[in-house]
C-alpha positions in Angstrom: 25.9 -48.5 12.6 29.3 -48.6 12.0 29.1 -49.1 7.9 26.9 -46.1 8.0 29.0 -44.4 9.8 32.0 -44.7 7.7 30.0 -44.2 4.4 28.6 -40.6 5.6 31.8 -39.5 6.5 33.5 -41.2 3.2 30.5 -39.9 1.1 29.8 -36.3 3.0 32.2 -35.6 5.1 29.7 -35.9 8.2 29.1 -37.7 11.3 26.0 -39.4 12.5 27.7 -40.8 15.7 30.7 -39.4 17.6 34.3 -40.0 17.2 34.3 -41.2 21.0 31.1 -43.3 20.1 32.6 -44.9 17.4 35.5 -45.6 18.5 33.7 -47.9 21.7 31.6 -49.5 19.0 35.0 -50.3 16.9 36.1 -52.1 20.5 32.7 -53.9 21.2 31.7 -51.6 24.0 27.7 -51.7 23.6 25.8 -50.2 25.6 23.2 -53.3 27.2 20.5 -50.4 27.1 20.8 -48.6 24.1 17.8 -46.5 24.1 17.6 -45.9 27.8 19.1 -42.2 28.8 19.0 -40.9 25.3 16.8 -38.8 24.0 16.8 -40.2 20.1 16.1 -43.8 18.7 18.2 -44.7 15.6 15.6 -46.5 13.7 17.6 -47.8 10.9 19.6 -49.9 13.9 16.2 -52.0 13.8 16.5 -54.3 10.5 12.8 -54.4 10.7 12.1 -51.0 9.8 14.9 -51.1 7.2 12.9 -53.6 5.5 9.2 -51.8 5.8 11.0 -48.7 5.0 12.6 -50.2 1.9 16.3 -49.1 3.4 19.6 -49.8 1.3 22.2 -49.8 3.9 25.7 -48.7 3.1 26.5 -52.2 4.1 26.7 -53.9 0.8 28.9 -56.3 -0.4 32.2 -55.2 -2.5 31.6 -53.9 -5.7 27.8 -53.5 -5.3 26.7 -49.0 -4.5 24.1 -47.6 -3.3 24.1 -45.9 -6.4 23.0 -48.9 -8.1 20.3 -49.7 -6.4 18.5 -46.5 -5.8 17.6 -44.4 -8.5 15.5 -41.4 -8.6 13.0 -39.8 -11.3 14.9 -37.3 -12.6 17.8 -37.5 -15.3 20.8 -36.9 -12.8 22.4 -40.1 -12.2 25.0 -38.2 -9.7 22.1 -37.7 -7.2 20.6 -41.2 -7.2 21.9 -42.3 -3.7 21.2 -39.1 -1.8 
């Protein structure tokens, strides 16, 4: 969550969790019920889906982008990661 996180805010300038959020994640405060009392399941926080879904996480080892790895069909190599 937290590698995603950082990239969308690093790539786009957006947030997918809270500041407040993240910041309790950075200090190990997880939630024992994660999906009780919210209306919203993060799906890509199950590495089974990721995998049926054919997900490249912004989690990759140095030197390795997303970029890379997904391309699209058209000729715009700038786009390939969106």
């Amino acid at each position: 969550m937290m590698n995603e996180s950082r990239y969308y805010r690093d790539a786009y300038d957006m947030r997918i969790i809270t500041t407040d959020l993240e910041n309790r994640l950075e200090r190990n405060e997880y939630n024992h019920n994660p999906v009780q009392g919210i209306c919203w399941y993060n799906i890509l926080a199950n590495t089974i889906y990721q995998q049926r879904f054919a997900y490249i996480s912004a989690a990759l080892e140095d030197g390795i982008k997303r970029s890379d790895l997904i391309v699209d069909g058209d000729d715009d190599c700038k786009n390939n990661d969106e």
